[in-house]
ZAKOL-156914 format. One line per 4 residues: number of its first residue (from 1); for each residue x, y, z of N, C-alpha, C. Coordinates in pm, 1 decimal. Last residue first. Layout:
% ZAKOL-156914
NUM) X/Y/Z/X/Y/Z/X/Y/Z | ... .
This chain:
% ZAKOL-156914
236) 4668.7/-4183.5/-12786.2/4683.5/-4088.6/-12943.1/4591.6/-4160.8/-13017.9 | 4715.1/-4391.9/-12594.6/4589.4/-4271.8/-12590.6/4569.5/-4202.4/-12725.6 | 4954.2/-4382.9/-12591.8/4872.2/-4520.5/-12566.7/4736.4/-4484.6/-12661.0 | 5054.3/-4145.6/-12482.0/5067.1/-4174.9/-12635.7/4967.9/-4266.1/-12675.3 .
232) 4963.6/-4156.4/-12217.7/4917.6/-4038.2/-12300.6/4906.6/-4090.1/-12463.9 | 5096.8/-4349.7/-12119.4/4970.1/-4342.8/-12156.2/4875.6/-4287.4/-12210.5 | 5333.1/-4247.2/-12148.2/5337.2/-4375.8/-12224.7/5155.7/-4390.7/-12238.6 | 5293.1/-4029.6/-11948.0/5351.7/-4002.2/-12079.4/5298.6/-4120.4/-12158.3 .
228) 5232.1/-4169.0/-11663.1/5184.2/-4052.8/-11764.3/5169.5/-4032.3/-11899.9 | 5525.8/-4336.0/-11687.5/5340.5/-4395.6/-11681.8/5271.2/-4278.5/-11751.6 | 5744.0/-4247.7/-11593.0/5716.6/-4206.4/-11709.9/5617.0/-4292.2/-11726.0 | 5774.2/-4259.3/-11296.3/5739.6/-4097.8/-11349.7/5735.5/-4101.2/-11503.0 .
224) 5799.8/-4537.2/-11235.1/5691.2/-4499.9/-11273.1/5632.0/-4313.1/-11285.2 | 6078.2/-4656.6/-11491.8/6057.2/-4559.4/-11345.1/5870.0/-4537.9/-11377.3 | 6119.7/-4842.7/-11693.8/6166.2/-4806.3/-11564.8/6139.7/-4744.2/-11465.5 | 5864.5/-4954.1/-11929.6/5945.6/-4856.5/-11797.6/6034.3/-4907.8/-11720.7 .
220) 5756.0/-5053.1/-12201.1/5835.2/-5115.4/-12109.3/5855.4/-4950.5/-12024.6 | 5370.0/-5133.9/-12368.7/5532.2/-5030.9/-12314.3/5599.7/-5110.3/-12224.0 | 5254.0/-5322.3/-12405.6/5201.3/-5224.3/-12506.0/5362.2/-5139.2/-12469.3 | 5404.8/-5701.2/-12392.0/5328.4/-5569.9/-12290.7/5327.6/-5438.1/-12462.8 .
216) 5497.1/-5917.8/-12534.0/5367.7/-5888.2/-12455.9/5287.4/-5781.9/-12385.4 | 5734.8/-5901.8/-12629.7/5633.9/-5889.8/-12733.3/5494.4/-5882.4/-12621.9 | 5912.3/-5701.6/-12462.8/5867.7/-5780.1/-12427.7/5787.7/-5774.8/-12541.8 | 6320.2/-5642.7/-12321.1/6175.2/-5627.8/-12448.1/6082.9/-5762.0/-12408.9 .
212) 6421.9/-5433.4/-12105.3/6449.1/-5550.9/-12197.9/6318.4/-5581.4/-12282.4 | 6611.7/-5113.7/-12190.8/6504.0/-5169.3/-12120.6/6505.3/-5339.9/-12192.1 | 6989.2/-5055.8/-12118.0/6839.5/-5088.6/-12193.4/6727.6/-5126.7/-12128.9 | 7159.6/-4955.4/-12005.3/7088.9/-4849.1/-11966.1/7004.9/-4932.8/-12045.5 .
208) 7426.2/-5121.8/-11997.7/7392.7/-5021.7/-12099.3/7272.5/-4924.5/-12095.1 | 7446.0/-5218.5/-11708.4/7579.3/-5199.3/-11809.4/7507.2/-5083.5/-11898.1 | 7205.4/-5276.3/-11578.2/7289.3/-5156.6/-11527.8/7389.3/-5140.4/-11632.6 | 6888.5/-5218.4/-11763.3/7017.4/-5315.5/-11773.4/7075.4/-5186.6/-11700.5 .
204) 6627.2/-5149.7/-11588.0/6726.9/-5126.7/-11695.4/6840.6/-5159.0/-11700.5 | 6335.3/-5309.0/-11465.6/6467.0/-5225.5/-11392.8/6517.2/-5247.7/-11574.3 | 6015.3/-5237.9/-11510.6/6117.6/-5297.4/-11526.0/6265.3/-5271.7/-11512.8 | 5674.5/-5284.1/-11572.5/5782.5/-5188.2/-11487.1/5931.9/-5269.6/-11506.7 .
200) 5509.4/-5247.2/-11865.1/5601.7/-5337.2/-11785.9/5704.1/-5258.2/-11714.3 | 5156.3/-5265.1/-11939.3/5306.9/-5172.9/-11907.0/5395.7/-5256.1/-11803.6 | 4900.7/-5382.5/-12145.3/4999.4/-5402.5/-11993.4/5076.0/-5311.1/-12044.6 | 4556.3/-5471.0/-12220.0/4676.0/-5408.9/-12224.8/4783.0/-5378.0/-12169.3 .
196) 4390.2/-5795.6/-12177.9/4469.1/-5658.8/-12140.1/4589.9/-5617.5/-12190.9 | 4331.7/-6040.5/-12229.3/4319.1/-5933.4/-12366.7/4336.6/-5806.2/-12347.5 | 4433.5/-6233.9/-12096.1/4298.8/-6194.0/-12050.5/4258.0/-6082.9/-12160.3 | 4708.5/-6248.4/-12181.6/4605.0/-6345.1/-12135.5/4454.8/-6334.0/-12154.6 .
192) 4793.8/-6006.3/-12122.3/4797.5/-6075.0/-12231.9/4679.7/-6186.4/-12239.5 | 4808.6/-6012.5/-11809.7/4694.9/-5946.6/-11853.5/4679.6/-5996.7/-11995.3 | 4957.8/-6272.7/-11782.7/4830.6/-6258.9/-11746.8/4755.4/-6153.9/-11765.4 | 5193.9/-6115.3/-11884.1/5126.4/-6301.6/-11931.6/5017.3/-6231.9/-11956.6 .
188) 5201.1/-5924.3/-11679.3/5233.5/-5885.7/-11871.3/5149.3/-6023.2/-11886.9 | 5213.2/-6057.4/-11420.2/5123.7/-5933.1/-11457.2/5129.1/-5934.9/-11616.3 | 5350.2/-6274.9/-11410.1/5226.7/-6249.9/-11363.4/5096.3/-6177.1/-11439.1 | 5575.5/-6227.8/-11553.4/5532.9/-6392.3/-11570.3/5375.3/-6387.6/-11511.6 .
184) 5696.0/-6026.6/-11528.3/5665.0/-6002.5/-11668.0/5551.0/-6159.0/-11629.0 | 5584.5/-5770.4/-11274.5/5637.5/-5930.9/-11256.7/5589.0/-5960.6/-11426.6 | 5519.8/-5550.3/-11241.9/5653.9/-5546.3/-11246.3/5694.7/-5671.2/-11301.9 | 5293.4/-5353.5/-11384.8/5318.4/-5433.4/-11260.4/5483.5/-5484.5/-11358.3 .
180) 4942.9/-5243.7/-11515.5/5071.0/-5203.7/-11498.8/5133.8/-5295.1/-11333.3 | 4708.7/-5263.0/-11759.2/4769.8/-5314.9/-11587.0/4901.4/-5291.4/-11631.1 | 4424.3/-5089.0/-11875.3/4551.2/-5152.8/-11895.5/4590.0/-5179.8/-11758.4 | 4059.9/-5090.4/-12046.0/4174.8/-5149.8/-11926.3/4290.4/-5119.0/-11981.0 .
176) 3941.4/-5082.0/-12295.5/3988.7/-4987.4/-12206.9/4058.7/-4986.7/-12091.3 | 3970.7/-5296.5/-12376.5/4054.7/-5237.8/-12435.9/4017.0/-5094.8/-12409.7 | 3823.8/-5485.4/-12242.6/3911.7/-5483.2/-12233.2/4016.3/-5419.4/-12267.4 | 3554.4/-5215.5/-12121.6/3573.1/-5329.6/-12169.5/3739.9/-5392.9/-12187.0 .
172) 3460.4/-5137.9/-11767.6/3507.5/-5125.6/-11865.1/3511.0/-5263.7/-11967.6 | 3407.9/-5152.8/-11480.7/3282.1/-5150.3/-11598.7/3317.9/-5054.1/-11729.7 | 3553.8/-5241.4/-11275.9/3539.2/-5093.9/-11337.8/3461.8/-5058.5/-11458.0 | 3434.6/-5481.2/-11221.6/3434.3/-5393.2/-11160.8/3471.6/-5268.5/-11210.4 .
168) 3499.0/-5603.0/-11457.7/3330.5/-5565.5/-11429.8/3326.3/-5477.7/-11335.9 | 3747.2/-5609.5/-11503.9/3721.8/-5576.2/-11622.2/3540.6/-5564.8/-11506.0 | 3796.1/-5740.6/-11299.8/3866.9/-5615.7/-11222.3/3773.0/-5569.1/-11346.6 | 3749.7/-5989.5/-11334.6/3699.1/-5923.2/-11198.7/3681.7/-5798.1/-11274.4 .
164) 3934.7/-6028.1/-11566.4/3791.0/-6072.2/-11584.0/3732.6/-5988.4/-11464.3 | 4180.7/-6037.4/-11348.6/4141.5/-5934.7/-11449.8/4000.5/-5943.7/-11495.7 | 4100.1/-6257.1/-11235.8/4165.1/-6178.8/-11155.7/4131.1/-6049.3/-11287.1 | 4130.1/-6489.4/-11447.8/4045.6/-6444.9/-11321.5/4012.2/-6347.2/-11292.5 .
160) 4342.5/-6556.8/-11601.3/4239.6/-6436.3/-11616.5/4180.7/-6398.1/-11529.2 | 4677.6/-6629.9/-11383.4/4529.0/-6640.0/-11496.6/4437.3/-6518.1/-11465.2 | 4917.4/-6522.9/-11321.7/4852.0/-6490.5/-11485.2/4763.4/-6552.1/-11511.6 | 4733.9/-6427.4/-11068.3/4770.5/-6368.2/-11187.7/4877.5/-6528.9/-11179.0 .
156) 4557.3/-6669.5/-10910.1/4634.5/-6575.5/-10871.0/4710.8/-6525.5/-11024.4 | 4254.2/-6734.3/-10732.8/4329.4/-6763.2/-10816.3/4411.4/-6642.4/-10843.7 | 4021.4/-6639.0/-10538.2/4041.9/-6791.6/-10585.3/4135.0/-6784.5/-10653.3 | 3981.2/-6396.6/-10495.5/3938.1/-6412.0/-10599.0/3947.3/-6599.0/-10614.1 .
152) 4118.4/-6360.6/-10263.1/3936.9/-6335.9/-10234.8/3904.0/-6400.2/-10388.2 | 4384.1/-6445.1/-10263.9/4304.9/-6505.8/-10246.2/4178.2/-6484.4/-10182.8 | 4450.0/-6205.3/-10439.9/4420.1/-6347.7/-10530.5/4359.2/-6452.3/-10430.9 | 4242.7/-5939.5/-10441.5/4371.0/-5988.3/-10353.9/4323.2/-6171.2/-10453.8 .
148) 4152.8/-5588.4/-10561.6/4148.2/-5740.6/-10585.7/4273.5/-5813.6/-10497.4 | 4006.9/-5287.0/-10541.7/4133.7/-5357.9/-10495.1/4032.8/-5536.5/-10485.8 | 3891.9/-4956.1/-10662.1/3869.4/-5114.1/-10589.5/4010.2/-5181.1/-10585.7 | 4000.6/-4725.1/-10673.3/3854.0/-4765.4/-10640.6/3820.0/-4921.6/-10619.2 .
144) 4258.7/-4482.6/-10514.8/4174.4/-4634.8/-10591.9/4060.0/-4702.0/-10573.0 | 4341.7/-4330.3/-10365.9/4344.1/-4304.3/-10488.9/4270.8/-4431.4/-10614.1 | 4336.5/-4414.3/-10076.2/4289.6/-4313.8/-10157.3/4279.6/-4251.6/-10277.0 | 4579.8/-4550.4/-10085.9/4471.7/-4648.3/-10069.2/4400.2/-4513.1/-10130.1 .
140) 4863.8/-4505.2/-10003.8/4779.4/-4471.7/-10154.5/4671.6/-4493.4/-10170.5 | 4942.6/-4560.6/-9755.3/4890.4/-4425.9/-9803.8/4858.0/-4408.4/-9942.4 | 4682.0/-4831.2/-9710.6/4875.5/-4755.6/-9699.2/4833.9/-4632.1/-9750.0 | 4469.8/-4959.0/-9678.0/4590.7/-4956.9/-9522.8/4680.2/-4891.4/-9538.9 .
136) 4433.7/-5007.4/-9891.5/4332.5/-4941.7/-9852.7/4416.1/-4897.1/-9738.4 | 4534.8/-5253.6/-10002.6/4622.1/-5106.3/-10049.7/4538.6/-5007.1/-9964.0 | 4622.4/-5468.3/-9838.7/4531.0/-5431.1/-9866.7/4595.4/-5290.8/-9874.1 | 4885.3/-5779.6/-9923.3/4827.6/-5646.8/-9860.3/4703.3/-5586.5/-9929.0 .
132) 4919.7/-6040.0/-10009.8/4813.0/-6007.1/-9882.4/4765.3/-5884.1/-9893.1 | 4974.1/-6102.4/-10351.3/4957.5/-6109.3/-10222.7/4826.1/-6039.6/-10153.3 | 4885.6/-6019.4/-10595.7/4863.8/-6196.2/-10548.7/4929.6/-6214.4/-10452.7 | 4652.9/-5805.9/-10678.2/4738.6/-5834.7/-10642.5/4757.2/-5956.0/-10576.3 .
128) 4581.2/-5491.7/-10835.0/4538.7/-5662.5/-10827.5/4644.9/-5705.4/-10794.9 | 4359.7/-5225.0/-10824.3/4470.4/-5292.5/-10758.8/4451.7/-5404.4/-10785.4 | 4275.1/-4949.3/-10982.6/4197.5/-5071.6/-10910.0/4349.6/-5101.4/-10887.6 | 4145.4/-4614.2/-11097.2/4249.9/-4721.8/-11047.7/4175.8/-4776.2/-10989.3 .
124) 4030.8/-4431.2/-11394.6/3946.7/-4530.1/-11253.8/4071.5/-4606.9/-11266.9 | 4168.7/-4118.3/-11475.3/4115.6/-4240.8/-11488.7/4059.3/-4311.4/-11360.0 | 4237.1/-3873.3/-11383.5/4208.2/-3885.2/-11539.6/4146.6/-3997.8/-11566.3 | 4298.6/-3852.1/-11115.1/4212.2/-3715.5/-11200.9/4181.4/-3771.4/-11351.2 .
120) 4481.1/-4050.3/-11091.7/4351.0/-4042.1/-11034.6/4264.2/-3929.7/-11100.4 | 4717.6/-3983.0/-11221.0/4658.2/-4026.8/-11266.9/4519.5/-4050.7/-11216.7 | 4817.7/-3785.5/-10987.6/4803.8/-3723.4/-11128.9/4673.8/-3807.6/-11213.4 | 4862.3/-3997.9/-10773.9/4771.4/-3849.4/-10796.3/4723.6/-3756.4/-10924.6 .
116) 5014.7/-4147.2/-10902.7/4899.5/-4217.7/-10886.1/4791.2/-4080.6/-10826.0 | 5222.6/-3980.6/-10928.5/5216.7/-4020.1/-11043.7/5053.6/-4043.7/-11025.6 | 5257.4/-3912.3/-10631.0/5280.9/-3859.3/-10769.4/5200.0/-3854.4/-10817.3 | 5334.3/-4186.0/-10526.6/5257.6/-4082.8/-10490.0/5202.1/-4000.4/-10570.9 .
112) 5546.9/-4282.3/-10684.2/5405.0/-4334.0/-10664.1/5340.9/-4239.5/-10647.4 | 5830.6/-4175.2/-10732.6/5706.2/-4132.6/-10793.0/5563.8/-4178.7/-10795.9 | 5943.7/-4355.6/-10484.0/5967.4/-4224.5/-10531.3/5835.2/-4142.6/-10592.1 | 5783.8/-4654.3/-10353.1/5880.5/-4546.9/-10440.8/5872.4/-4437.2/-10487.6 .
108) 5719.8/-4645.5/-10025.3/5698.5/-4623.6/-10101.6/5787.4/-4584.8/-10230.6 | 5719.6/-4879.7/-9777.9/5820.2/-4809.5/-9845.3/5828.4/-4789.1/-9990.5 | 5438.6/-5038.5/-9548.7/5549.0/-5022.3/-9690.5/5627.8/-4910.6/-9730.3 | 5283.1/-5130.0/-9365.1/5414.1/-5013.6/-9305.8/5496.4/-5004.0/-9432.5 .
104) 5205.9/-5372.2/-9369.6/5105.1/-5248.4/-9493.8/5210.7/-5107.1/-9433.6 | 5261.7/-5530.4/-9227.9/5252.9/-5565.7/-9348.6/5213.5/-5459.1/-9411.5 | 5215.6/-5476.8/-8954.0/5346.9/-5378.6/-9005.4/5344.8/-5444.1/-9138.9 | 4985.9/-5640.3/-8915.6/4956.1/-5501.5/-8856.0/5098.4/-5417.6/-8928.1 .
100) 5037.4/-5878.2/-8996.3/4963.8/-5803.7/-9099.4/4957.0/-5694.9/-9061.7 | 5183.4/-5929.3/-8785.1/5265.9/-5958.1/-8923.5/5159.5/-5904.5/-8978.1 | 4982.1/-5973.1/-8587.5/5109.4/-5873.3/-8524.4/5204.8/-5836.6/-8735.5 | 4797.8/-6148.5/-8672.1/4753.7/-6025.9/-8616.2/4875.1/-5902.5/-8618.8 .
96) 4979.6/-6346.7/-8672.5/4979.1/-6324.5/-8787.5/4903.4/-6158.7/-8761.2 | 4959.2/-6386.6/-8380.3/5061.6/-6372.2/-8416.6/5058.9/-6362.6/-8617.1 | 4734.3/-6487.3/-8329.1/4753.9/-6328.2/-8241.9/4890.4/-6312.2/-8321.4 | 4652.6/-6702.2/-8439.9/4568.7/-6590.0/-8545.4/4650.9/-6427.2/-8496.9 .
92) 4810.2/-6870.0/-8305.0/4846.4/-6866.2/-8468.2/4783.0/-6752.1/-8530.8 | 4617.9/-6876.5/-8097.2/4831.7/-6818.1/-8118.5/4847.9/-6766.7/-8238.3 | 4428.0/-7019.5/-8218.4/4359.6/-6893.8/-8139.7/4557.0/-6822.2/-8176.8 | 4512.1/-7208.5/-8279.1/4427.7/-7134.7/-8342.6/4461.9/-7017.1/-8341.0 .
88) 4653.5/-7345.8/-8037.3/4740.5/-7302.8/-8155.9/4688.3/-7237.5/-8283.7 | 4407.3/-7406.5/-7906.3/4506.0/-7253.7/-7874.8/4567.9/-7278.5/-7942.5 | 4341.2/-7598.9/-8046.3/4247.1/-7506.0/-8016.0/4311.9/-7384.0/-8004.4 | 4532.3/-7824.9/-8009.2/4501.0/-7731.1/-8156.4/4396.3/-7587.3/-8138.2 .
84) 4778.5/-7733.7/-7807.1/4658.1/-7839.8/-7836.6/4568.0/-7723.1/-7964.3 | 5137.2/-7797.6/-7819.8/5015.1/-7691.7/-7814.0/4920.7/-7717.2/-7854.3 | 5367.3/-7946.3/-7898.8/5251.0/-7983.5/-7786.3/5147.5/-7894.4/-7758.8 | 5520.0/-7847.6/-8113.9/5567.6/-7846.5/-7959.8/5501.7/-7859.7/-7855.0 .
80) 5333.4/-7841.8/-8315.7/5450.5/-7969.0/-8305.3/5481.9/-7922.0/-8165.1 | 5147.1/-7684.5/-8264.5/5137.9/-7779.4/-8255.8/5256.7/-7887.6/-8246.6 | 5326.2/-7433.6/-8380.6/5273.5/-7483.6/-8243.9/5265.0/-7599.6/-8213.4 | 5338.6/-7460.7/-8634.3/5497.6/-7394.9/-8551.4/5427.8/-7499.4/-8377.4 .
76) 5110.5/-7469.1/-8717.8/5177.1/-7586.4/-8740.1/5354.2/-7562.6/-8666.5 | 5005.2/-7243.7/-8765.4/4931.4/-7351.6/-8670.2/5084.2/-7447.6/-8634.3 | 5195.0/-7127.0/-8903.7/5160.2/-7095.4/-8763.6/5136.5/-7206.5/-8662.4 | 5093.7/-7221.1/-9137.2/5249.3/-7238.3/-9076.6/5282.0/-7252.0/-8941.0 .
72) 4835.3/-7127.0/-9117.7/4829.5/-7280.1/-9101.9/4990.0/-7321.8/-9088.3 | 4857.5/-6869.7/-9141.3/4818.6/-6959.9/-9019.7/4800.9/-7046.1/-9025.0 | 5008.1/-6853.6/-9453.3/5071.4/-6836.3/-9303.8/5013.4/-6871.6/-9166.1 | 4763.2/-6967.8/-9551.3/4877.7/-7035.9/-9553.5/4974.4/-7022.7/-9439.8 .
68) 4558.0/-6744.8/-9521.0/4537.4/-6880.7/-9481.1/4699.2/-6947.6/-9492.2 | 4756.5/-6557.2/-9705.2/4751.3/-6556.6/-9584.7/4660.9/-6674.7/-9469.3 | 4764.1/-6671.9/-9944.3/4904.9/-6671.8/-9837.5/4856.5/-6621.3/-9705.7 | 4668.5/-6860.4/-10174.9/4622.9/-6791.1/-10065.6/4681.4/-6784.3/-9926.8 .
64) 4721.5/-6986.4/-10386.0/4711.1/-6847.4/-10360.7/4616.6/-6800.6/-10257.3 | 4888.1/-7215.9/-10203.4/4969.9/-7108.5/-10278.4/4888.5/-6995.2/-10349.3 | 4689.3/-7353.9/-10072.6/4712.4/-7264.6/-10014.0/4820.8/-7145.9/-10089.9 | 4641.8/-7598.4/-10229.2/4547.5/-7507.8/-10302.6/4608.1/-7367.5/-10204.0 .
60) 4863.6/-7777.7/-10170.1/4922.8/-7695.0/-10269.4/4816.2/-7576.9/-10288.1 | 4959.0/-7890.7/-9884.6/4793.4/-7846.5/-9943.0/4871.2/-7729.5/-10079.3 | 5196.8/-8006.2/-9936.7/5109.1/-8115.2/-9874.9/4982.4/-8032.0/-9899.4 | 5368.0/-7796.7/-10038.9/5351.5/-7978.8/-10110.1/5241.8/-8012.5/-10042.2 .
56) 5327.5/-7653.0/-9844.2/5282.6/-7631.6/-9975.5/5248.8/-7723.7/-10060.1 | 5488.3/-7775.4/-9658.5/5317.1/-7760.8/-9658.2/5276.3/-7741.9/-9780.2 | 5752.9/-7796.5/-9752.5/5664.1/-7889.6/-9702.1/5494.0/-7879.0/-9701.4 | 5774.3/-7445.5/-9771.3/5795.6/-7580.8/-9851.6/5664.4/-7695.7/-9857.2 .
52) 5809.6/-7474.2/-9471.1/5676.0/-7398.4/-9570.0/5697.3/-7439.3/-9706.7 | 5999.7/-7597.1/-9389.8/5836.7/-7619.7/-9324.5/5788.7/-7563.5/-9457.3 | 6217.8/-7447.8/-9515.8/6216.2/-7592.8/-9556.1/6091.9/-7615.7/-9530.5 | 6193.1/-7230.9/-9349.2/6175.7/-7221.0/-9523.9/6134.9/-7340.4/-9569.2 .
48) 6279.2/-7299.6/-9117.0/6144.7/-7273.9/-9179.7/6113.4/-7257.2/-9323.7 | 6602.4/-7398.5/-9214.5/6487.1/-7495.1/-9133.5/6302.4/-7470.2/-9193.6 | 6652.4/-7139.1/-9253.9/6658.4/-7251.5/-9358.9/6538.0/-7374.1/-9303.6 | 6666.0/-7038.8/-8993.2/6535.1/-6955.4/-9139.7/6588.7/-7101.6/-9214.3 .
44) 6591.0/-7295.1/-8783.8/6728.3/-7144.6/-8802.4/6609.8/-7123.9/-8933.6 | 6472.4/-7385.0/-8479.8/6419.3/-7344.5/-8578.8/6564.7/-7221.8/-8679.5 | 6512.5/-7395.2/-8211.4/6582.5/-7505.7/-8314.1/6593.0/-7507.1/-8428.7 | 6189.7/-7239.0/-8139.0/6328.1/-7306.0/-8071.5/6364.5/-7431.6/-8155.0 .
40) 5967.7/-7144.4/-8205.0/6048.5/-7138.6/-8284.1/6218.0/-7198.1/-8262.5 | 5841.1/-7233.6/-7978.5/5742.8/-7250.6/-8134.0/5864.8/-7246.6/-8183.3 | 5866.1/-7189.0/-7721.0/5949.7/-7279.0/-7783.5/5930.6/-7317.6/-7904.1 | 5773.1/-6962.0/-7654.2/5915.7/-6953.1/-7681.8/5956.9/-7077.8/-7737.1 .
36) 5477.0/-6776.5/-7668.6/5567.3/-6937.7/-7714.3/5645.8/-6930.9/-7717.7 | 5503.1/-6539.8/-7636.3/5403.4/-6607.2/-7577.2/5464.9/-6733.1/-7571.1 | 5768.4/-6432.5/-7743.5/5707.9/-6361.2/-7583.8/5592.3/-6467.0/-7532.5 | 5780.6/-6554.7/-7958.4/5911.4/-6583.0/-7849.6/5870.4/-6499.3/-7694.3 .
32) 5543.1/-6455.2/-8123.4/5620.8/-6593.4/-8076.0/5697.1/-6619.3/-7937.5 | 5671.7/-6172.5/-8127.4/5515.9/-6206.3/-8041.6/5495.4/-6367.3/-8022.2 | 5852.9/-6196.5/-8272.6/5888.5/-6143.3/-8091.2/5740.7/-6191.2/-8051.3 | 5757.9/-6310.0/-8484.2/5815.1/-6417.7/-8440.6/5843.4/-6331.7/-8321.9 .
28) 5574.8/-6105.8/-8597.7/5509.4/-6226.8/-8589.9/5606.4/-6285.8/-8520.2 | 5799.3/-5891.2/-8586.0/5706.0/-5840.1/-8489.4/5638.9/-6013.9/-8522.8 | 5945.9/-6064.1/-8840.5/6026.7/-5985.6/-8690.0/5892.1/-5934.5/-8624.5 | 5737.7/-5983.7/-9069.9/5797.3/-6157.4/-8984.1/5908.0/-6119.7/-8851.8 .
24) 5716.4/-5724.3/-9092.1/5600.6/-5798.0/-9031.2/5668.5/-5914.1/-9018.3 | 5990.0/-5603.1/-9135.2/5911.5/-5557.3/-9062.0/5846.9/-5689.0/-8960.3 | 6003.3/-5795.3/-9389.4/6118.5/-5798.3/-9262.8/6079.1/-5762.7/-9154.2 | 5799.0/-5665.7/-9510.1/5792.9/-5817.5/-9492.1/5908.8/-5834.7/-9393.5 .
20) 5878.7/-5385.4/-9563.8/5764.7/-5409.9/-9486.3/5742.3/-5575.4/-9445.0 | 6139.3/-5408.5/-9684.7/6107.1/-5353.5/-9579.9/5977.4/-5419.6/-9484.2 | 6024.2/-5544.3/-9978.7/6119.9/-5596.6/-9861.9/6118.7/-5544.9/-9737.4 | 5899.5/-5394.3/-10108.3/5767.8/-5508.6/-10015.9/5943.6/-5544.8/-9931.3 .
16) 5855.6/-5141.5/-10281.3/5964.9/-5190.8/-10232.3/5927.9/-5290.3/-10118.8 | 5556.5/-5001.8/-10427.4/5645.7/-4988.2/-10308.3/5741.3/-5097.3/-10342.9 | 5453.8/-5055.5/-10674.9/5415.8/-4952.9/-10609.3/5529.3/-4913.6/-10490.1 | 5578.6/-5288.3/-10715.1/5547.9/-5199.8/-10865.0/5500.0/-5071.1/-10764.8 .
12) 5629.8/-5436.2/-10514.5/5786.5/-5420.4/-10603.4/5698.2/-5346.8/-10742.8 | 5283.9/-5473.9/-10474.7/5462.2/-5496.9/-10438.7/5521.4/-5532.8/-10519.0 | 5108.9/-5436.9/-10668.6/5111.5/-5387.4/-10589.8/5256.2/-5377.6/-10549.4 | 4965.1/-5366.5/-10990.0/5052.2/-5440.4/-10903.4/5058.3/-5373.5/-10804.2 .
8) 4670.3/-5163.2/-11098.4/4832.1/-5178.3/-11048.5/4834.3/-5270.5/-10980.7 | 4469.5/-5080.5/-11388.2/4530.5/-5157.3/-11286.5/4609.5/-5135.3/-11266.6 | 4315.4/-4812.4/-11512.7/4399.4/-4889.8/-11492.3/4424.6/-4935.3/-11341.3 | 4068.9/-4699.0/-11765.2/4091.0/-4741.5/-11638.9/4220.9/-4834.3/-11617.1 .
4) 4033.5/-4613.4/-12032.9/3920.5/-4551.5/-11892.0/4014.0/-4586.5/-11770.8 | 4162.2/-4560.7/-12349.9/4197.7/-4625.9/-12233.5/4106.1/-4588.7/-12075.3 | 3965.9/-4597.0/-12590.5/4046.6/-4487.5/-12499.3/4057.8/-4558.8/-12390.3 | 4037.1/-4822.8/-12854.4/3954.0/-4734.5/-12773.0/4037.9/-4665.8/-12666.5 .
């Protein structure tokens, strides 16, 4: 059937998420070191890496759901340095406040804009994504009709979940869906999974220029200025 509607990944398939995550953990830790200075005192990045680790082990249901996760890091920066749990709430929420406010400051690639203009005239976009950001906050947000986060949904690509959603919300069937995203273990699985059709963003060997192959996805890319095209054929 004719393809109606497609999904997108969000980070590292739409934008470049490094920028904007360097961004937002540098403004969450000056807003630390201006209120709390001693939350992070002793603390080197290996150290925290190691904390968040730790927690994960200790409430594993918080891995899809990162942003409860980060205030409970939070919480937990505080509290160990004697901060009574009430205001390490209240800290923990002003300082993730500051990390979600430059979380959506993303660095768009090249042909997003574009591409996701072109394709808005022809089909229904949605977003699924197993992080935080809300695509509604960046400048593409206007081109999409709904947006899924893994933890509103309970669960985080490659299970179905998350697609099953997205399949009622655009009130399509599955083989008018396709998802497009970068991560082969998330996005390709998990739409496979779910009986979606996928496109695999995918960097190209630097030695020979190949794409690498996937029995799971319908196409492989590199760049999202050739989405158009691949969907066109999709489409024949």
């Amino acid at each position: 059937m004719m393809i109606r509607a497609i999904t997108f990944d969000l980070d590292d398939t739409l934008w470049d998420v490094r920028p904007a995550l360097i961004l937002a953990e540098q403004a969450q830790n000056d807003w630390l070191n201006r209120h709390y200075p001693t939350a992070l005192a002793g603390l080197d990045n290996e150290a925290l890496i190691a904390r968040k680790r730790q927690l994960l082990k200790d409430q594993p249901e918080l891995k899809h759901n990162i942003s409860v996760f980060r205030l409970r890091f939070l919480e937990q920066l505080l509290t160990r340095v004697g901060i009574p749990d009430k205001e390490a709430e209240q800290a923990a929420s002003a300082a993730f406040g500051e990390f979600i406010a430059r979380r959506h400051h993303v660095t768009l690639f090249d042909h997003a804009e574009p591409v996701l203009h072109k394709l808005a005239d022809q089909y229904l976009l949605g977003a699924l994504t197993n992080g935080n950001a809300d695509v509604f906050k960046t400048p593409l947000g206007r081109f999409f009709k709904f947006a899924l986060k893994a933890e509103d949904v309970g669960a985080a690509k490659p299970d179905p979940s998350m697609f099953d959603q997205a399949l009622a919300l655009a009130k399509v069937t599955s083989s008018q869906l396709i998802h497009v995203g970068d991560s082969h273990e998330h996005d390709i699985v998990g739409a496979h999974n779910a009986g979606i059709r996928s496109v695999w963003l995918a960097p190209a060997a630097p030695d020979t220029g190949a794409l690498p192959h996937s029995d799971k996805a319908s196409a492989v890319i590199s760049c999202l200025s050739e989405l158009p095209g691949v969907l066109a054929r999709l489409n024949d």
